[in-house]
C-alpha positions as CSV (number, residue, x, y, z in Angstrom):
1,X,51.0,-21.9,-67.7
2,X,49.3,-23.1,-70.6
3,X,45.7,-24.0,-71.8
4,X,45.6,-27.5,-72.8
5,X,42.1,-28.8,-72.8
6,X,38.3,-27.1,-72.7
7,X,35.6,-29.4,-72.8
8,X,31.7,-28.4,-72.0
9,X,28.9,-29.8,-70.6
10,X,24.9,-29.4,-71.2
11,X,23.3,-30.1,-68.0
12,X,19.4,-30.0,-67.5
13,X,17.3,-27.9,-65.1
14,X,17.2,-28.5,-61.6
15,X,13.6,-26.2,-61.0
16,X,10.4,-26.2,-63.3
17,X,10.6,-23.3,-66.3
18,X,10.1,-19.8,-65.1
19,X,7.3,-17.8,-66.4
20,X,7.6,-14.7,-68.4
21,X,5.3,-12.2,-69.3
22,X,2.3,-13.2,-71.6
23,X,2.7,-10.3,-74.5
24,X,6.3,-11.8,-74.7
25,X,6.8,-14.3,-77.5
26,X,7.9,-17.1,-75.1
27,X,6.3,-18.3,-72.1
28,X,8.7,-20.2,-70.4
29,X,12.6,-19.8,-69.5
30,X,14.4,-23.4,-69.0
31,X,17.3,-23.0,-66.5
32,X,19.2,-25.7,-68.3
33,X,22.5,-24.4,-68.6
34,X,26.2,-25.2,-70.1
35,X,29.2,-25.4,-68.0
36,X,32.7,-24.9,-69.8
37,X,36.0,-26.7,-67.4
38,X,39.2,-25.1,-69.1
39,X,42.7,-27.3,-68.4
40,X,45.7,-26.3,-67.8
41,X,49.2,-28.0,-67.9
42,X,49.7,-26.7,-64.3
43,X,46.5,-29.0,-63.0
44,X,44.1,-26.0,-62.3
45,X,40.7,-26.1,-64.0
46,X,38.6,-23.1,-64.6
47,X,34.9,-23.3,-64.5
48,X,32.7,-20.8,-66.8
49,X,29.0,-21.2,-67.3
50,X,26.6,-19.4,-69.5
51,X,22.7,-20.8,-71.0
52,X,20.0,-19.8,-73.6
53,X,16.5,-20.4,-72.5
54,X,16.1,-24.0,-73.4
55,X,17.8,-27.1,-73.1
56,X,17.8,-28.0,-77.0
57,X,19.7,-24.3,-77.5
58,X,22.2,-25.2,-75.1
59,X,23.6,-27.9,-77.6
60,X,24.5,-25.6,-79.9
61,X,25.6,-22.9,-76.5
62,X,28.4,-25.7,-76.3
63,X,29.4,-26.2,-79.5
64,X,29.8,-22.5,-80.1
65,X,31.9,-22.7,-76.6
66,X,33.7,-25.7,-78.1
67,X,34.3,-23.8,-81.5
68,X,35.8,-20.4,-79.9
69,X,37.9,-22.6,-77.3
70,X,40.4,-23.7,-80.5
71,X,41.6,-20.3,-79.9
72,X,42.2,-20.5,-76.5
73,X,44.4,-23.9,-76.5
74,X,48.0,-23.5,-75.9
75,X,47.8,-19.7,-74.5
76,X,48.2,-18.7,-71.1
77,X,44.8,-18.2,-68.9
78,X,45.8,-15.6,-67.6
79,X,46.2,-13.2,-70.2
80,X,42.5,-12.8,-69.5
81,X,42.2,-9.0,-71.5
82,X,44.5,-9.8,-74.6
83,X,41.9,-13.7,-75.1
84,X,38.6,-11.6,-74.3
85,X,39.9,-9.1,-77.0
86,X,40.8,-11.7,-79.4
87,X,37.5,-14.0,-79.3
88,X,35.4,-11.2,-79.3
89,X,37.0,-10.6,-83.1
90,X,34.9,-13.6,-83.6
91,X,32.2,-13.3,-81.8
92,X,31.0,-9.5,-83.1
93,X,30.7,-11.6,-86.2
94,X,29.2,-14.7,-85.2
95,X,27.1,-13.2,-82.4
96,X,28.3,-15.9,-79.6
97,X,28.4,-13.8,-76.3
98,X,27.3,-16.8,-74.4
99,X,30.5,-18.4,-75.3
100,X,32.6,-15.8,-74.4
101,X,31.2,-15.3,-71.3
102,X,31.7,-18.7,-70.2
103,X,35.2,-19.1,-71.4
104,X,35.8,-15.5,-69.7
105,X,34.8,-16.6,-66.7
106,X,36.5,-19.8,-66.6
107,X,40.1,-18.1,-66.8
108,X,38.9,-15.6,-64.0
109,X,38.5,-18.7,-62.1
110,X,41.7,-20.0,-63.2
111,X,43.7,-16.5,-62.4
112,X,42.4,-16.6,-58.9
113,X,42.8,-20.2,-58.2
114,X,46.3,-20.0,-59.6
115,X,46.7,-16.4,-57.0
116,X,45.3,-18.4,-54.0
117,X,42.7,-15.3,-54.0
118,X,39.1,-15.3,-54.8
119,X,37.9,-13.2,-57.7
120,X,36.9,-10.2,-56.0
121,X,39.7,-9.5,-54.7
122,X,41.4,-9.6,-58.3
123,X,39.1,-7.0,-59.2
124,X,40.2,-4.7,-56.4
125,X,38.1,-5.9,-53.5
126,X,34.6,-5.4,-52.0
127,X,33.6,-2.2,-52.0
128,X,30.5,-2.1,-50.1
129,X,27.7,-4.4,-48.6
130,X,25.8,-6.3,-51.4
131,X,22.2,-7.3,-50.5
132,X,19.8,-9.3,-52.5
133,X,16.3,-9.0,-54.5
134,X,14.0,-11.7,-54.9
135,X,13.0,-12.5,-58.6
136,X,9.6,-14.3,-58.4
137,X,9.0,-15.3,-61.8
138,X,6.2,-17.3,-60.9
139,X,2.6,-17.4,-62.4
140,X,0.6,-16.2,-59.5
141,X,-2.3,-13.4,-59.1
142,X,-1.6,-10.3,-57.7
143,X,-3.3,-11.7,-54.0
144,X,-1.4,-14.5,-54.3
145,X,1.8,-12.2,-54.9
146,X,1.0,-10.3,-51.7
147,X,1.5,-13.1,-49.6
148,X,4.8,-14.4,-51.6
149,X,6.2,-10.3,-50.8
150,X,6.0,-11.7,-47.2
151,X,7.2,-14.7,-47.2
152,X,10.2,-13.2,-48.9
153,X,10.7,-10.2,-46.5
154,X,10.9,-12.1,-42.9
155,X,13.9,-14.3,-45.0
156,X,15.7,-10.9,-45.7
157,X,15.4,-9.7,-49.0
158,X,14.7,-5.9,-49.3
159,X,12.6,-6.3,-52.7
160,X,10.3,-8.9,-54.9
161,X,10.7,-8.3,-59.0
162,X,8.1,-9.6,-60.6
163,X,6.7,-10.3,-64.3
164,X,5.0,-7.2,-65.9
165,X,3.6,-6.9,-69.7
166,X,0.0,-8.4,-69.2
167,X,-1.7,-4.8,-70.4
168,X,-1.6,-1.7,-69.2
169,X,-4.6,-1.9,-66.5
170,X,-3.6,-5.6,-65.3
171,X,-0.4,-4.4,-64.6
172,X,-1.7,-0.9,-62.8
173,X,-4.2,-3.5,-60.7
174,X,-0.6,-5.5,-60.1
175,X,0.8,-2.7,-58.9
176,X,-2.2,-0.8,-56.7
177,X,-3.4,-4.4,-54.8
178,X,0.4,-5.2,-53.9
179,X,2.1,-2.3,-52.9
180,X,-1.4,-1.6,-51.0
181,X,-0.7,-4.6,-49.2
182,X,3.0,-5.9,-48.7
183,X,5.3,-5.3,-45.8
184,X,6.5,-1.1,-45.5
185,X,10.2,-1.6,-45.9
186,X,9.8,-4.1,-48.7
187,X,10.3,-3.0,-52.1
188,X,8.4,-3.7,-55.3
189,X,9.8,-3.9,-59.0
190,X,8.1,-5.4,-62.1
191,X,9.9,-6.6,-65.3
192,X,7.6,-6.1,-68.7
193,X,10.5,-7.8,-71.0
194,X,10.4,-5.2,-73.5
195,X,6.9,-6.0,-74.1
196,X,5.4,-2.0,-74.2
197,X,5.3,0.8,-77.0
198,X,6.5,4.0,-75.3
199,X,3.2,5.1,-74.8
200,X,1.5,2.3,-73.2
201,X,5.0,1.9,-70.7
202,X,4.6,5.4,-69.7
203,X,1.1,4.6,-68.5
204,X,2.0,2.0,-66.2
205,X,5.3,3.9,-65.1
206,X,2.5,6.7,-64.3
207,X,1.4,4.3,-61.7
208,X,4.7,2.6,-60.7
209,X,5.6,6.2,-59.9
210,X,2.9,7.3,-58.0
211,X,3.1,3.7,-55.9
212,X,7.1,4.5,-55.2
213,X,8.0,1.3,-56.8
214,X,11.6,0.2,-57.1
215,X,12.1,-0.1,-61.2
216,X,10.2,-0.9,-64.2
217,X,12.3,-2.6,-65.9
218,X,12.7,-3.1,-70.1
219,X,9.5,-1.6,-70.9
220,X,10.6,-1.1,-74.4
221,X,12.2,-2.5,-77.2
222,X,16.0,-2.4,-75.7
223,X,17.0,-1.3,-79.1
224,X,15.1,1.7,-78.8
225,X,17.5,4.5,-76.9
226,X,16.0,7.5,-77.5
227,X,12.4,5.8,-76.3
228,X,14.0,4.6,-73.0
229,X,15.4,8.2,-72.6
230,X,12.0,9.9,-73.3
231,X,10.4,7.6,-71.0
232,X,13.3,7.7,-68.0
233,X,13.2,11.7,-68.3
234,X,9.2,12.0,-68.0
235,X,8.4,9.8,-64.7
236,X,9.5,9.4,-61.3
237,X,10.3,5.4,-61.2
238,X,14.0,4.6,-62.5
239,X,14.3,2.6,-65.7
240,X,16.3,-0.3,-65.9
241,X,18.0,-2.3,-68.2
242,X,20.9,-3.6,-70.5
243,X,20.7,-7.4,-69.6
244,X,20.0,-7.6,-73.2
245,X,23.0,-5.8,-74.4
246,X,26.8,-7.0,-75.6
247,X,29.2,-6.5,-75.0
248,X,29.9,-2.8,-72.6
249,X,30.2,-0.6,-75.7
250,X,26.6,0.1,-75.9
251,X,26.3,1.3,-72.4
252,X,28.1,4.2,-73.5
253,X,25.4,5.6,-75.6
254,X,22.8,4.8,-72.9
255,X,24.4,6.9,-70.4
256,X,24.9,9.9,-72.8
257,X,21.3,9.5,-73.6
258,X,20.4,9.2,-70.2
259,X,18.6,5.9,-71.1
260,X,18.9,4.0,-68.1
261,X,19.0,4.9,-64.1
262,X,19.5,1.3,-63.6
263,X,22.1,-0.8,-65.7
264,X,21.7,-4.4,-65.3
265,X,24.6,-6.2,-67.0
266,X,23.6,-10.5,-67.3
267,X,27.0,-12.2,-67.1
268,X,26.6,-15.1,-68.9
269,X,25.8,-12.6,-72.4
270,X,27.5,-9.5,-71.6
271,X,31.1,-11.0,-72.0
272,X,31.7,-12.9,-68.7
273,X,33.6,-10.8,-65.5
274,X,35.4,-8.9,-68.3
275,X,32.4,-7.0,-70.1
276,X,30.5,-6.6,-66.1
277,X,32.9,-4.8,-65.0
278,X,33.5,-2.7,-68.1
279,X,29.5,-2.1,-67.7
280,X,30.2,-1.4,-63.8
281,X,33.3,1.5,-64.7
282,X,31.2,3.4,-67.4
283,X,28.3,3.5,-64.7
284,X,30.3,5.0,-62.2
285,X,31.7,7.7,-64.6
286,X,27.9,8.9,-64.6
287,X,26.9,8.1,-61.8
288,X,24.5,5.8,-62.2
289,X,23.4,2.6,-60.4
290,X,24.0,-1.1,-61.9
291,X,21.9,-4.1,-60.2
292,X,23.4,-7.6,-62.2
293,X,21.1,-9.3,-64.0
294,X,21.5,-13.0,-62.2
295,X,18.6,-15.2,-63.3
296,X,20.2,-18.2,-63.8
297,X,22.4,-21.1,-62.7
298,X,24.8,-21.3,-59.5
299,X,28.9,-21.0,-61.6
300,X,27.6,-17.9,-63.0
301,X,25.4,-16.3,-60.2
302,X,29.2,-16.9,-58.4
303,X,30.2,-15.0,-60.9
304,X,27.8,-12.2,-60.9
305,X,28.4,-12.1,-56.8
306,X,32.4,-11.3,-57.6
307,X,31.7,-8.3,-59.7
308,X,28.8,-7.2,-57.6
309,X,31.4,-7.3,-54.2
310,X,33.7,-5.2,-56.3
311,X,31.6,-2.7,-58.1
312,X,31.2,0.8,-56.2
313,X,27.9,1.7,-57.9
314,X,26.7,-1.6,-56.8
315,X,24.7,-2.5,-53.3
316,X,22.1,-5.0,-54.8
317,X,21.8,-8.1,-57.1
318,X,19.1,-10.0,-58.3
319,X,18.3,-13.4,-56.2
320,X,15.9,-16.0,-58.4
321,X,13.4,-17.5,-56.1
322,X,12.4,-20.3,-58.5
323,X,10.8,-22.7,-56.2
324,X,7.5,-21.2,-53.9
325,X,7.9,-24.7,-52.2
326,X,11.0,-24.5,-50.5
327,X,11.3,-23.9,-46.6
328,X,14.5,-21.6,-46.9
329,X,14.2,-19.3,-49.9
330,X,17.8,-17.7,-49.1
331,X,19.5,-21.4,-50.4
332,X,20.3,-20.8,-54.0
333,X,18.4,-24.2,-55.9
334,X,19.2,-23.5,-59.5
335,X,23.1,-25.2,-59.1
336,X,22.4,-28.5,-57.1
337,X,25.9,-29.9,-58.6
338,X,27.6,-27.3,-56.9
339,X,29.3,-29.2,-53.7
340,X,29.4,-25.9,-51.9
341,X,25.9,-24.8,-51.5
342,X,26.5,-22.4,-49.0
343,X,28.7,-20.4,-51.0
344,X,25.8,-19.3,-52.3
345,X,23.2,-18.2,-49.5
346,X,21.0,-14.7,-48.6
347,X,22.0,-14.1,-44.8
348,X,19.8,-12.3,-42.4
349,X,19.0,-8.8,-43.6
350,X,19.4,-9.8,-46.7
351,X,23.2,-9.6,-47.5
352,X,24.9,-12.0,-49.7
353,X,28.7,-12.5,-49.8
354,X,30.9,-13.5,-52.7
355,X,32.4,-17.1,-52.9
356,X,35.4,-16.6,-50.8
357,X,37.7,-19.7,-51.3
358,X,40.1,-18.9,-54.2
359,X,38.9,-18.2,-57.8
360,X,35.1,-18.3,-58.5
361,X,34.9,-20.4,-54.8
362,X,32.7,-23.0,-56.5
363,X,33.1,-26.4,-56.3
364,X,31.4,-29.2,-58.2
365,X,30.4,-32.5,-56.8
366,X,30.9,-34.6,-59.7
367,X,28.3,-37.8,-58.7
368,X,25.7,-34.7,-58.6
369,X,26.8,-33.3,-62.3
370,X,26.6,-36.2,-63.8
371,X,23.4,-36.7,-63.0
372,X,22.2,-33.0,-64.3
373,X,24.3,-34.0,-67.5
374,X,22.3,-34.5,-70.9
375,X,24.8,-34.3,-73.4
């Protein structure tokens, strides 16, 4: 089997921009996205997808996809380790993890379609019962939060993540008014976006602690190791990250440094299904938890779901809630070009199952993508 074709494809946002936290630079995260469709000679087509936080970046997402496909075209798809180990040559260089990923992805997809198996079970099989968080990156108060935590809960999901970084006291008055007032056996975790010095961080981990919160998650500057260890040694409330890290290699020294309770590859950066569950092997060593990083669109969030099935130190992954208008917020909106939708879906108590036709198990309805397609 040989490669013989990869072509991309920028497609727009199906939901309104999420908001981020205030004392971050941007305020807004477009889920636009680019979808990468590798050919083979044998007629199976992989699908990969990866996206930056705005449509206009996703032009040049593709043409970085397009530029590291040239060295994909003519070799076989499934020699999934010995391509990932030859792009990322280039792409240490030329910083283009979103590329990779997407590519990566897209001969996982091919490699199961081609075994008649889905992913998962390439990777070695499930391994336990994944259930799902809702992200809620939505710009509401901390009242109006309380009622979203409930809303959220009676569908399933054990925990709401929400924005953090808005000061130290708004984000202790966060904290105190919703935990105060949200369901008993629902979770809270907040998100500051590396937007805290250590100082200020440990403040409102003080309070995150004291409130049994779930994580606080990139308080600091990611880049800043020996901080996150300080901080993760000195309160009670695990600290999470790495969605912000490429590919596994750094996860090592997190771990040493006992960085991190929480490791939170992002797919469509970290180096596809290849650099996941490189991430998810070094956490196990330590013993550590991971908890994918999924905001984004519906190929990749199948993606995320493989790994997360077949990852021991896994039991949760993130679920973006992107729409408070919906009537079912278990039905994954960000991917309305997938044909499948239901491959894709929270189920009561909160579990979510990989894809689990063969490959990533997503199908596209082509009427539907061309429609979401801007390039």
């Amino acid at each position: 089997m040989e490669v013989t074709d990869i072509e991309t494809a920028v497609l727009g946002s199906a939901v309104d921009a999420a908001s981020l936290p205030a004392q971050v630079g941007a305020r807004e995260l477009e889920i636009s996205s680019v979808v990468v469709r590798i050919h083979t000679d044998e007629g199976i087509t992989g699908l990969g997808e990866s996206f930056y936080r705005s449509e206009e970046n996703n032009h040049f997402l593709a043409e970085s996809i397009e530029a590291m496909g040239r060295h994909v075209i003519g070799k076989d798809p499934r020699d999934i380790k010995a391509i990932w180990h030859e792009l990322y040559l280039h792409v240490k260089r030329a910083g283009a993890y979103g590329a990779l990923s997407a590519i990566d992805e897209a001969l996982w997809d091919i490699a199961g379609k081609n075994a008649g198996l889905p992913v998962y079970q390439l990777l070695g099989g499930q391994t336990s019962e994944v259930n799902a968080y809702a992200t809620f990156p939505a710009d509401k108060t901390a009242d109006e939060l309380t009622e979203y935590a409930e809303w959220l809960s009676d569908k399933g999901f054990k925990a709401m993540k929400i924005g953090a970084g808005f000061g130290v006291e708004e984000d202790r008055n966060r904290i105190k008014t919703i935990m105060d007032e949200i369901p008993d056996d629902f979770g809270l975790a907040i998100d500051a976006n590396t937007s805290y010095n250590v100082t200020d961080a440990r403040a409102v981990a003080e309070t995150g602690s004291e409130y049994e919160i779930e994580w606080f998650e990139e308080p600091i500057a990611h880049t800043d190791i020996q901080g996150q260890a300080e901080l993760n040694k000195s309160v009670e409330v695990p600290i999470s990250g790495y969605q912000t890290h490429t590919p596994h290699y750094p996860a090592l020294d997190h771990l040493k440094a006992n960085a991190l309770d929480i490791y939170q590859p992002s797919l469509d950066y970290v180096g596809g299904i290849t650099g996941a569950t490189r991430v998810a092997s070094l956490v196990e060593a330590f013993n550590k938890e991971m908890v994918p990083h999924a905001l984004g669109p519906a190929i990749n969030y199948a993606a995320s779901l493989h790994v997360a099935a077949a990852s021991r130190q896994c039991e949760l992954i993130e679920f973006a809630v992107l729409d408070d208008d919906v009537d079912d917020p278990g039905r994954y909106i960000a991917g309305p070009y997938v044909e499948n939708q239901d491959a894709i879906y929270v189920q009561d108590g909160g579990r979510i199952d990989p894809p689990s036709e063969p490959g990533l198990g997503v199908t596209i309805d082509e009427d539907t993508f061309e429609e979401y397609r801007v390039d």
